[in-house]
C-alpha positions, -999 to 999 in steps of 0.1 A, spaced: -363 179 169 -374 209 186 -372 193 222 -333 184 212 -328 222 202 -347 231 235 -318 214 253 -286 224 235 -297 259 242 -305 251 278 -268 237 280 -257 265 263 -273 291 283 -261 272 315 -228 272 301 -222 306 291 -237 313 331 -212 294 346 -186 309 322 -194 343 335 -191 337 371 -158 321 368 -145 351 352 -157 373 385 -136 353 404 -163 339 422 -154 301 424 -169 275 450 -127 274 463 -136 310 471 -163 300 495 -140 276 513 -112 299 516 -137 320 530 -148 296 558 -112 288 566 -108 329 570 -136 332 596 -124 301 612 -94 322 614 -107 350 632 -129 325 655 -94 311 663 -76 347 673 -103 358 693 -105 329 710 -69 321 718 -68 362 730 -94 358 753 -83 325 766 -52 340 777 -64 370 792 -90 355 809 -57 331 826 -38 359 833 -69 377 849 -75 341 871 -36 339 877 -39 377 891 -70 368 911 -58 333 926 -85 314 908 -81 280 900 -79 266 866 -109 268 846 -99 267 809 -134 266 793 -151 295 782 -169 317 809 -188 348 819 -194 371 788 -168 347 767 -196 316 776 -213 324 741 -181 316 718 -191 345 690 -172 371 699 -159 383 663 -190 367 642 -207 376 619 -234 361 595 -211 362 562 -187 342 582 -215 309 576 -218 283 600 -219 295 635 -213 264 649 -180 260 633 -168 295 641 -180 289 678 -163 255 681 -127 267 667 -135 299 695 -134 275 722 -105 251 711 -81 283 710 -98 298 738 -91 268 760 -55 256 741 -45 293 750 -58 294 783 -36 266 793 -9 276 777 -10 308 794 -23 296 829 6 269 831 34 289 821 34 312 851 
């Protein structure tokens, strides 16, 4: 009887926690949305640097060389540890940096 008691208050007390935490506004969604914001940012940086980086090689009569290079090799530019997975943030960095590189490099 006392091990049954033991676990309704364990339920309980797990309850109530989870109760609480929702009412901060702190929700697992919350963590996604966050994700999808730094994903965000990996994707403005990116596509900004991609298309300066084409203009610069446009100016400068370099071929076409849409992946990251130089001090934009690294993908991070904008990270930061909150943001989670570094891979992820560095993988959308390159798409936009290379999607706006071409854009940019074959419109002129």
């Amino acid at each position: 009887m006392a091990a049954l008691a033991l676990a309704l208050a364990m339920i309980l007390i797990v309850g109530l926690r989870q109760s609480a935490s929702a009412q901060d506004g702190y929700h697992y969604f919350d963590r996604v949305d966050y994700r999808d914001g730094s994903l965000r940012v990996a994707r403005d940086f990116g596509a900004e640097d991609g298309s300066l980086v084409a203009r610069q090689d446009l100016a400068k009569g370099k071929p076409f060389q849409p992946y990251p290079r130089g001090k934009y090799a690294h993908e991070d530019r904008g990270y930061r540890n909150e943001f989670g997975d570094k891979y992820a943030y560095e993988e959308a960095y390159a798409r936009a940096y290379q999607q706006a590189y071409e854009h940019t490099f074959r419109r002129y």
